[in-house]
C-alpha positions in Angstrom: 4.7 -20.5 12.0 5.7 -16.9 12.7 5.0 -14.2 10.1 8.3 -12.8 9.0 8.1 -9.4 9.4 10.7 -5.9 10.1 10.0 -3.7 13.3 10.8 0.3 12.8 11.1 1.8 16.1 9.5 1.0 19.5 7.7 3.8 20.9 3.4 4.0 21.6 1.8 3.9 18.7 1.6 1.1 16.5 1.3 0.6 12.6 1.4 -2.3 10.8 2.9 -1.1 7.0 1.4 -2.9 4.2 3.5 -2.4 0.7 2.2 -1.9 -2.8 1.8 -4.5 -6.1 5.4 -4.1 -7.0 7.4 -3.7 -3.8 8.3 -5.4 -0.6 9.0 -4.2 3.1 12.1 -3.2 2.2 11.5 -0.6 -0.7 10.4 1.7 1.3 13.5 4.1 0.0 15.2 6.5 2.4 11.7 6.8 4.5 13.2 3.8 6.6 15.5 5.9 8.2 13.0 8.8 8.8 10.3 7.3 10.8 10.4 8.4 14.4 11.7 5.1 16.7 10.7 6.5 19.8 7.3 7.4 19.4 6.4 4.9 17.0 6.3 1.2 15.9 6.4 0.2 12.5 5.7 -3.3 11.4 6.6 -3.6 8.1 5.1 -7.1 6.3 5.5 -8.9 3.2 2.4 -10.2 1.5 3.1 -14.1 0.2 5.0 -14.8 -2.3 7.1 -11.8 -2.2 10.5 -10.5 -0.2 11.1 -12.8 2.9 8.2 -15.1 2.5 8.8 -15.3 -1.8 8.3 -19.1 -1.1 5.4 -19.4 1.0 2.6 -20.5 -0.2 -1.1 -19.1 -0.7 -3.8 -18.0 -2.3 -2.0 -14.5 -3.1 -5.3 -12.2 -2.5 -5.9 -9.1 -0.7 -8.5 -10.9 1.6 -5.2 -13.3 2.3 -3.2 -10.3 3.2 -5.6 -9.1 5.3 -5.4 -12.2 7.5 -1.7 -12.7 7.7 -2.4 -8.7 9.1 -4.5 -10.0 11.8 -2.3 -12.7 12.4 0.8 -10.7 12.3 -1.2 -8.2 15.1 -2.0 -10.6 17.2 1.8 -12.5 17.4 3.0 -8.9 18.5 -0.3 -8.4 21.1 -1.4 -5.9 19.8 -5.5 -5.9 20.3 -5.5 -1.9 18.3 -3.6 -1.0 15.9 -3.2 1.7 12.8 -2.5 0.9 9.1 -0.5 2.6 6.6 -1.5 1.3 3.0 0.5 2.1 -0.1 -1.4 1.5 -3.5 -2.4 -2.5 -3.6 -1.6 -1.8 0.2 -4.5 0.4 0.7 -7.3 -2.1 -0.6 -5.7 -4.6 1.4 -6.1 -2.0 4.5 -9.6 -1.9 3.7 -10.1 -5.4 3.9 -8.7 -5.5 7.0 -11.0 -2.7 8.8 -14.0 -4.7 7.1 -12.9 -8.3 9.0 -11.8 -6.5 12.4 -13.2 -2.7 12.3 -12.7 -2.8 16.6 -9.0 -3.3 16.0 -7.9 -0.6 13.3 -7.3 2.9 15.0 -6.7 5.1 12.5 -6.0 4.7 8.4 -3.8 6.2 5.9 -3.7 5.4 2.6 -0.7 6.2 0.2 -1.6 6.6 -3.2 -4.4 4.1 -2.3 -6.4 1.9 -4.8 -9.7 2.4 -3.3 -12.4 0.1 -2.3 -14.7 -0.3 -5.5 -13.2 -2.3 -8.7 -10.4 -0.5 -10.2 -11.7 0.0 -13.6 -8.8 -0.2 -17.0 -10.0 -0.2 -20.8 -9.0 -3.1 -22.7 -5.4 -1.8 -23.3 -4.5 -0.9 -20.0 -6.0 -4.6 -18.4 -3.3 -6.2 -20.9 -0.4 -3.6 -19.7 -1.4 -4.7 -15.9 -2.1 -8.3 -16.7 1.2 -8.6 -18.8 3.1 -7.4 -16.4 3.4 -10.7 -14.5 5.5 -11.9 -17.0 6.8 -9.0 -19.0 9.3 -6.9 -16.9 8.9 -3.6 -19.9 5.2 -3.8 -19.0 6.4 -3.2 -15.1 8.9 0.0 -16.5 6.3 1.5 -18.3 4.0 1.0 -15.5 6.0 2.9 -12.6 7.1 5.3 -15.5 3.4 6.0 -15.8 2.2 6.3 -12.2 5.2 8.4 -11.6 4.1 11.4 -14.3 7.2 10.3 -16.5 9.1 12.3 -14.6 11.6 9.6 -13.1 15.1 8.7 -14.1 15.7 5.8 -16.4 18.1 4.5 -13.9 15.2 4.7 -11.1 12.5 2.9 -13.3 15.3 0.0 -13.8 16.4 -0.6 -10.5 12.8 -0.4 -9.8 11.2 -3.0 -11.6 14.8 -5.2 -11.2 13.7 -5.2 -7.4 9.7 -5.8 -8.6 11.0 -9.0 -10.7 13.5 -10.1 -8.5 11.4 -10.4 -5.1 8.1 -11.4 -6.3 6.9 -14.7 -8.3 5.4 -14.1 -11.0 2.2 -16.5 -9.8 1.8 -14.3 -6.9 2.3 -11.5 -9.3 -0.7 -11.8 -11.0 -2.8 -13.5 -8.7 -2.5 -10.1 -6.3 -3.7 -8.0 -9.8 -6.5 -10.1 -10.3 -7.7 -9.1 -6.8 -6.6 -6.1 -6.5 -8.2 -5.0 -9.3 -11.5 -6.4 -9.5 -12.5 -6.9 -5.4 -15.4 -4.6 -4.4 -15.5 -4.0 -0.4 -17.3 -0.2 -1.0 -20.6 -1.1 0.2 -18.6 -2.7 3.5 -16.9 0.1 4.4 -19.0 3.2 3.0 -19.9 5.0 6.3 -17.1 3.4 8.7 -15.9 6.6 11.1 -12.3 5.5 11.5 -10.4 8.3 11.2 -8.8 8.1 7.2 -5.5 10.1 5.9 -5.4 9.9 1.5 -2.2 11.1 1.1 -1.7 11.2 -3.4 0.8 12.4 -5.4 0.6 15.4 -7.4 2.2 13.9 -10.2 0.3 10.2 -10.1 -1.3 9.6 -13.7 -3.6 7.1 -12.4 -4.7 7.1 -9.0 -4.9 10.9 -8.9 -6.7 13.5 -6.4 -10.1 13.6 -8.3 -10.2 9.5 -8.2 -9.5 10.1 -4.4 -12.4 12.7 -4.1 -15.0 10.3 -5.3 -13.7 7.1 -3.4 -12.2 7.2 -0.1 -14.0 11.1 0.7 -17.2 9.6 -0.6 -17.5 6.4 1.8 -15.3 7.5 5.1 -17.0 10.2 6.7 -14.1 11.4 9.1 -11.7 11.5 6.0 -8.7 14.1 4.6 -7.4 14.0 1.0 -4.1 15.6 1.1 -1.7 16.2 -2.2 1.9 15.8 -1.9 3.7 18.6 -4.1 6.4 16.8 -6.0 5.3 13.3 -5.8 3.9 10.7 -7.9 3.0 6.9 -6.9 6.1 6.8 -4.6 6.2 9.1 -2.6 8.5 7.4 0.3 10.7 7.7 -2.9 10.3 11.1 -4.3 9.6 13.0 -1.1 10.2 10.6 1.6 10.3 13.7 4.4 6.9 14.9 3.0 5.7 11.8 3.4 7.0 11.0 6.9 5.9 14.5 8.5 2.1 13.7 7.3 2.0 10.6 8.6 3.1 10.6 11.7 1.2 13.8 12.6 -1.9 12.4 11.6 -1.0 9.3 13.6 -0.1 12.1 16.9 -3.3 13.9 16.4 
């Protein structure tokens, strides 16, 4: 069966857009509409169990995602490709450059989780792990990740969406992986060239984390702070974000 999937553009290079825990292929705010269409294409796919393909079945782990990536490349004939990875999206990127390292061009990771276990004290593993079923637990996350800085309004229509296109199964299957799968010792040393683009104002997956992750294993790698910015930055400063991209992608 084909992998449901939305194309941005239609120019030369080719990305393949993987979304965070919480979102889907379509909360990618206002940065939709920025991207350049004719000298890039975006493909923009939902992991199981959330957005198009909330009803499909799985396992709902990163290595899955990284699969349905491969999968997804090879339905649109693409042999090389790039990978934009935001948060949960960024280990999932990872996994894919471990099964198929000849196919991945280039890598940028937005407000990445990186490649070793993410590691939470006891309270913060039951905020996470609650979260499945507990929409406050999902507020207070984004609230957090953000630098409490966003609107009230924001934070609900943001974890409305988060509730509303993913099950809660999937949910927490995806945190359990996410959080606890270790590919460091696969990738530490891989030359693909590697963008970390983090928000100033992220509380939890902040520049210093960055420093001794991705700039530790990926030799040909740039941490780069968005001013302005927290978790979402396609969000809070969607041209920012845009402009770094897709000159890293040109370069």
């Amino acid at each position: 069966m084909p992998i449901t999937h939305r194309t941005v553009g239609s120019g030369p290079v080719r990305v393949i857009v993987l979304h965070d825990w919480f979102g889907t292929s379509a909360n990618w705010g206002s940065v939709l509409d920025y991207w350049d269409p004719e000298g890039f294409t975006y493909a923009f796919l939902d992991y199981r169990g959330y957005g198009e393909r909330r009803d499909e079945p799985g396992r709902f782990d990163v290595p899955e995602i990284a699969g349905d990536v491969l999968a997804l490349a090879d339905e649109l004939g693409w042999d090389t490709f790039s990978l934009i990875g935001h948060s949960m999206g960024g280990k999932a990127a990872q996994q894919v450059l471990v099964h198929a390292p000849h196919r991945v061009e280039k890598l940028i990771g937005v407000a990445p989780v990186p490649a070793s276990p993410y590691a939470m004290d006891e309270a913060t593993h039951a905020l996470f792990h609650g979260a499945a079923a507990e929409p406050g637990n999902r507020r207070t996350i984004l609230d957090l990740v953000t630098g409490n800085r966003a609107s009230g309004h924001w934070l609900d229509r943001m974890t409305a969406h988060s509730v509303e296109v993913s099950r809660p199964e999937a949910f927490a299957s995806y945190f359990a992986s996410w959080q606890s799968l270790d590919l460091s010792a696969a990738v530490k040393g891989n030359t693909v060239p590697v963008l970390v683009l983090v928000g100033a104002h992220d509380l939890a997956l902040t520049a210093e984390v960055m420093e001794a992750t991705w700039r530790v294993w990926y030799p040909h790698s740039e941490v780069r702070i968005l001013p302005g910015a927290g978790h979402y930055p396609m969000h809070e400063t969607p041209v920012a974000l845009v402009t770094a991209v897709e000159s890293f992608l040109r370069g």
